[in-house]
C-alpha positions in Angstrom: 0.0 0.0 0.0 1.1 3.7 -1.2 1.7 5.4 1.8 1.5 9.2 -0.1 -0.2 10.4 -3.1 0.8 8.7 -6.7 1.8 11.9 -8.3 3.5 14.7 -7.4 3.3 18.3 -8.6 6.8 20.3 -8.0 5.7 24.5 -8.3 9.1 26.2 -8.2 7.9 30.1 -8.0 9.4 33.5 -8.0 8.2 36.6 -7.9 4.8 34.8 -9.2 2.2 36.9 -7.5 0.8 37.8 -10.8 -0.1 34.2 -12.4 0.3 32.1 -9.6 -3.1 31.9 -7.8 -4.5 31.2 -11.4 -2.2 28.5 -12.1 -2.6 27.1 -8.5 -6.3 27.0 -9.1 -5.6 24.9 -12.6 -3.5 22.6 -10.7 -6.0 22.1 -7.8 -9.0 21.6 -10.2 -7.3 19.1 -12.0 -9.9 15.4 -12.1 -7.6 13.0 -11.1 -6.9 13.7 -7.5 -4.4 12.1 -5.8 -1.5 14.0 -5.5 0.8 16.5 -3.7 1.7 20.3 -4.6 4.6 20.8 -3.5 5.1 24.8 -3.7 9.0 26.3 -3.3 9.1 29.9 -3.1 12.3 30.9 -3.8 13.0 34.0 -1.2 10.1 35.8 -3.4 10.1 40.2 -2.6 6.1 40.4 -3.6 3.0 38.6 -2.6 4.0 34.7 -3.5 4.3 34.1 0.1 0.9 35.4 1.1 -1.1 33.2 -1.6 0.7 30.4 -0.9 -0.4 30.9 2.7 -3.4 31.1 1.6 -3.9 27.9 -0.7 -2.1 26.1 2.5 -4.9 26.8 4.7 -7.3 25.7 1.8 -6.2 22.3 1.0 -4.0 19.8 2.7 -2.6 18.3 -0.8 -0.7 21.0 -0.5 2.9 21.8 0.8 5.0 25.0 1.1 8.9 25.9 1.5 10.2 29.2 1.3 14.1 29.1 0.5 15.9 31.5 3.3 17.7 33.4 -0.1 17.4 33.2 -3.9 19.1 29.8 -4.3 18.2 29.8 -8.2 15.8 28.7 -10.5 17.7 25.4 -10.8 18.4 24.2 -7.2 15.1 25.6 -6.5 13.8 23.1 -9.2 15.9 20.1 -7.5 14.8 20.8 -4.0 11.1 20.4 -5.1 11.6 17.4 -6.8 13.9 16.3 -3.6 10.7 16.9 -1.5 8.9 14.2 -3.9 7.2 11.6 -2.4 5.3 10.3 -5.1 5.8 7.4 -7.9 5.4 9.9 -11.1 6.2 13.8 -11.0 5.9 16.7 -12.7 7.1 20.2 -12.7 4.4 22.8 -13.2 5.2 26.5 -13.7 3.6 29.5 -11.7 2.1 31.0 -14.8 1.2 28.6 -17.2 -2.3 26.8 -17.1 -3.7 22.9 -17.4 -6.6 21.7 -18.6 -8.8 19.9 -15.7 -8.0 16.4 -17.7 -4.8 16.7 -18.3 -2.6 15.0 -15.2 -5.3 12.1 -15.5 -5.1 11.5 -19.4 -1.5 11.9 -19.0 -1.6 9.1 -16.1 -3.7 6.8 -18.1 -1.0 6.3 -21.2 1.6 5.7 -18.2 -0.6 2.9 -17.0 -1.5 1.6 -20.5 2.2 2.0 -21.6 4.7 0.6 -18.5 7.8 1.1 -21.2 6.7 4.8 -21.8 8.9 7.0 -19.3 7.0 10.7 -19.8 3.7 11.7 -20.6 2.9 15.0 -21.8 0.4 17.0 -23.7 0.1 19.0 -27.2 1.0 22.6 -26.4 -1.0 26.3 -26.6 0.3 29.1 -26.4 -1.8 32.0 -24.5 -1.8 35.7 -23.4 -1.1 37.7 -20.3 -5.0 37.7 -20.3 -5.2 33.5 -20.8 -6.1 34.1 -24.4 -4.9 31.0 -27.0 -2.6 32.3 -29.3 -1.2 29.6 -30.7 -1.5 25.7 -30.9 1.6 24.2 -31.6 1.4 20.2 -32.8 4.4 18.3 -31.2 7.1 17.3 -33.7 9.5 15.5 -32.2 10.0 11.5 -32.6 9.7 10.9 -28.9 7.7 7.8 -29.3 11.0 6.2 -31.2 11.3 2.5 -29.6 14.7 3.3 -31.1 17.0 5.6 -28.2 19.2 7.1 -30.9 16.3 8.5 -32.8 14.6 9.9 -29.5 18.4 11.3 -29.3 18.9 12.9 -32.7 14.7 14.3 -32.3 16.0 15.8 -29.3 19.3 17.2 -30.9 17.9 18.7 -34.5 14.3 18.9 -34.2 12.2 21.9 -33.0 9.5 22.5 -30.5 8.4 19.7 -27.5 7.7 21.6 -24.1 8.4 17.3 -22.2 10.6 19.1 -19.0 6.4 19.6 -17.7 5.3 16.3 -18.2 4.2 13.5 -16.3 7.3 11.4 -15.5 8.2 8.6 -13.6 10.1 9.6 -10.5 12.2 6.5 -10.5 13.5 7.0 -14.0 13.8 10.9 -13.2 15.8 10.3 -10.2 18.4 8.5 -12.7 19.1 11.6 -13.9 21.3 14.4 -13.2 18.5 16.5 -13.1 18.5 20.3 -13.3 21.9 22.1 -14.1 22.9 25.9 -14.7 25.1 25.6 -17.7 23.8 26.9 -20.9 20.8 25.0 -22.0 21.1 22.9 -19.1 17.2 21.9 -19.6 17.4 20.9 -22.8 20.0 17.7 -21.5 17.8 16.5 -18.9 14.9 16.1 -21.3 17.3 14.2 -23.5 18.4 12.0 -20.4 14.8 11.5 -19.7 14.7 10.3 -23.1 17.6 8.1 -23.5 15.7 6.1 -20.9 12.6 5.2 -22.4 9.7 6.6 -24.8 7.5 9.4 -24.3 3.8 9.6 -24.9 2.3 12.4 -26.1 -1.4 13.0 -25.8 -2.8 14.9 -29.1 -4.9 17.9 -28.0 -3.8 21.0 -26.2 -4.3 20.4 -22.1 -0.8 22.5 -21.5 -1.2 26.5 -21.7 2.1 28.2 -21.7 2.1 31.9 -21.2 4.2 34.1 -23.2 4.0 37.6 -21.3 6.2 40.7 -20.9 7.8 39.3 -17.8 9.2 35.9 -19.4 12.8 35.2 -18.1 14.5 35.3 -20.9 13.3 39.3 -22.0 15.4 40.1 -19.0 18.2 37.4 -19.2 19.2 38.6 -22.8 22.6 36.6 -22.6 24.0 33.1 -21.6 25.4 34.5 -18.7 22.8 36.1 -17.1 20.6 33.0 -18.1 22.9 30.9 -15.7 23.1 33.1 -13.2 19.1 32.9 -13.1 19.7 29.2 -13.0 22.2 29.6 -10.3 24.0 33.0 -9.1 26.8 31.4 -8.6 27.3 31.1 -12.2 27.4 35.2 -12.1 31.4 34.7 -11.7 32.8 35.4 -14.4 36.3 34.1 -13.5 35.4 30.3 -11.8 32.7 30.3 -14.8 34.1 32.1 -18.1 31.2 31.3 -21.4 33.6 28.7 -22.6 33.1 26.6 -19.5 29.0 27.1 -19.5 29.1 26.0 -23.4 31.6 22.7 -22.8 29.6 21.8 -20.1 26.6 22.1 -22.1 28.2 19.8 -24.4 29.8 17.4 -21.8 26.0 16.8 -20.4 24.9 15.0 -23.4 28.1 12.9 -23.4 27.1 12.1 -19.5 23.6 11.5 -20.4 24.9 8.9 -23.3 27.3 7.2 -20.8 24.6 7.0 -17.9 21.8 5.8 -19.2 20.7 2.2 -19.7 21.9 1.4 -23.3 22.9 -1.7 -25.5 26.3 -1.0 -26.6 25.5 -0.7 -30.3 23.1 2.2 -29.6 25.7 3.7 -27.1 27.9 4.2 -29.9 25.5 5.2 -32.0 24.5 8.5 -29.9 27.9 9.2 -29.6 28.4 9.5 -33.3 25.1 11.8 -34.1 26.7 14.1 -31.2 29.9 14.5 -32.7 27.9 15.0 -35.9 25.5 17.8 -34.2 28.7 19.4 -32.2 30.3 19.6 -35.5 27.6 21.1 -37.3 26.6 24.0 -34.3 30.6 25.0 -34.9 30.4 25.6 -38.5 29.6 29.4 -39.5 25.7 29.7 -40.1 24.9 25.7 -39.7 23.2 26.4 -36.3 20.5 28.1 -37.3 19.7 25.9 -40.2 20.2 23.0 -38.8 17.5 23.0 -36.2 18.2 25.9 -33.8 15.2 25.3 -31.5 12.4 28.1 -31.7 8.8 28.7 -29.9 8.1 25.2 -27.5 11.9 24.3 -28.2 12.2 21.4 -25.8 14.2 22.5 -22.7 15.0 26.1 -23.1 15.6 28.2 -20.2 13.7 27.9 -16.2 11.3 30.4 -15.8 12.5 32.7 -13.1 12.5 36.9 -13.3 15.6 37.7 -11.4 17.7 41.0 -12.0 21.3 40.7 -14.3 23.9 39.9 -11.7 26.1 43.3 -11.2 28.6 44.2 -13.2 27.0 41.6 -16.1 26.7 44.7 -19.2 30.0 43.1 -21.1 28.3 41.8 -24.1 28.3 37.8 -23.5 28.0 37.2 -27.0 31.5 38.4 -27.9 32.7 36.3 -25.1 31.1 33.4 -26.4 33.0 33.9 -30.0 35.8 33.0 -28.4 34.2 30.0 -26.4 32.7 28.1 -29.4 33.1 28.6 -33.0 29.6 29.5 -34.4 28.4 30.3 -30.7 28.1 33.8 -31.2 25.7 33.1 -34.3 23.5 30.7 -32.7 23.3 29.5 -29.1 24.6 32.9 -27.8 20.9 34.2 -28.8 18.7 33.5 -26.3 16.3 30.6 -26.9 12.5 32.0 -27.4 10.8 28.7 -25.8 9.4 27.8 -22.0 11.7 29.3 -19.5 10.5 27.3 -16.1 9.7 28.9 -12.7 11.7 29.8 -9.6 
């Protein structure tokens, strides 16, 4: 017998007082039922703490920590997920909505599909005002039995918002989870991927809000990006753009190496890497060769936090000399889901 709920729900917020009670209410309203909110305010300067409060004394599903600083979005993510007591997770975001069937339809294909790893949703894109904007149909090959074509979708091909879905906590807990190098997201969902399939119900259940306070209008370059991740990355001496990109690089390698792969297909995701490192350091190749744009799977945690001081040296021209091609292409900041807290 389960002694907590099945699934939980990890809400990493900052600064969320705008969104947050509207995406707590989606969360709460959801039909299946059995599950845990676990809220993380993240030190948050407005009214996050009060509404959170507030939801507490509403409904015992849920459970709130406030971090004693800004510990970053990242470590912020981790330490929800730590908290985790539940066989599947997911990370929501304090803006974004869910339709009321999405956790269960999202349940059900785990339960008709034990080899499928994540289950997830078409995404829409809405308004400040919760106003579709956009319906984006997921394009990514996911559902590959095969690991090195879930790898190379994952690589190369655009949109996929999978870092929110439904996934099981003991495959997540495989993983190195959230890191603050550059496109740190975007490795864990690959990770997450090497391990299994992911199931992908078609209609729009996720809302993602694209607003004027998005993370990544006020983290224009890949340093203050993984300073929001973690402000330690603000240094720029222990953690000069050359590091955040070869780490960025050396996670897929570690996500290759760690996960549970026949030897043939090992080798096989080693090859398309060097093919896809090769191809982001050629002048121009990054952007035609499947730069990802809107919904690109694993772009950058939402969290609005200030540019670390001193951080107006253009990163870009930094990067230059980090990467070949980097200026061109990754040193642009990625228009996709940024996460929360």
């Amino acid at each position: 017998m389960r002694a907590g709920p099945r699934l939980s729900i990890g809400l990493p917020v900052y600064n969320g007082e705008k969104y947050l009670a509207q995406s707590i209410d989606a969360l709460l309203g959801q039909s299946y039922e059995d599950f845990e909110l676990i809220v993380c305010d993240n030190a948050s300067t407005d009214g996050t703490a009060e509404i959170c409060q507030r939801y507490l004394k509403q409904d015992p599903r849920i459970r709130y920590y406030r971090q004693p600083r800004n510990i970053g979005s990242s470590p912020n993510h981790n330490f929800a997920f730590a908290q985790a007591r539940g066989e599947l997770f997911k990370w929501a975001s304090n803006d974004d909505l869910y339709a009321p069937e999405l956790m269960e339809r999202c349940i059900e294909a785990l339960d008709e599909y034990p080899d499928v790893v994540l289950a997830h949703s078409w995404t829409a894109l809405i308004d400040g005002s919760g106003a579709v904007t956009e319906k984006i149909e997921y394009p990514l090959a996911t559902a590959s039995p095969r690991a090195p074509e879930r790898f190379r979708s994952t690589l190369y091909a655009k949109a996929g918002d999978d870092m929110y879905g439904v996934v099981r906590t003991n495959v997540l807990r495989r993983t190195a989870l959230q890191a603050s190098y550059h496109h740190a997201d975007r490795t864990i969902t690959t990770e997450v991927a090497l391990h299994g399939p992911f199931y992908q119900v078609q209609d729009w259940l996720y809302f993602r809000r694209d607003h004027p306070d998005r993370a990544e209008r006020s983290c224009p370059t890949v340093r203050t990006r993984c300073a929001n991740l973690d402000p330690r990355r603000a240094n720029r001496l222990r953690n000069p753009v050359v590091r955040l990109y070869a780490e960025y690089l050396w996670g897929y390698v570690s996500a290759i190496q760690h996960a549970p792969l026949p030897p043939e297909d090992r080798h096989e995701c080693y090859r398309d890497l060097a093919r896809w490192a090769f191809s982001r350091a050629l002048p121009g190749r990054a952007r035609r060769e499947g730069e990802p744009g809107p919904g690109s799977a694993g772009a950058p945690l939402r969290q609005m936090s200030s540019p670390p001081p001193g951080d107006q040296l253009d990163d870009q021209s930094e990067a230059a000399h980090a990467m070949p091609g980097a200026a061109r292409g990754d040193a642009q900041p990625a228009p996709g889901p940024t996460g929360n807290g």
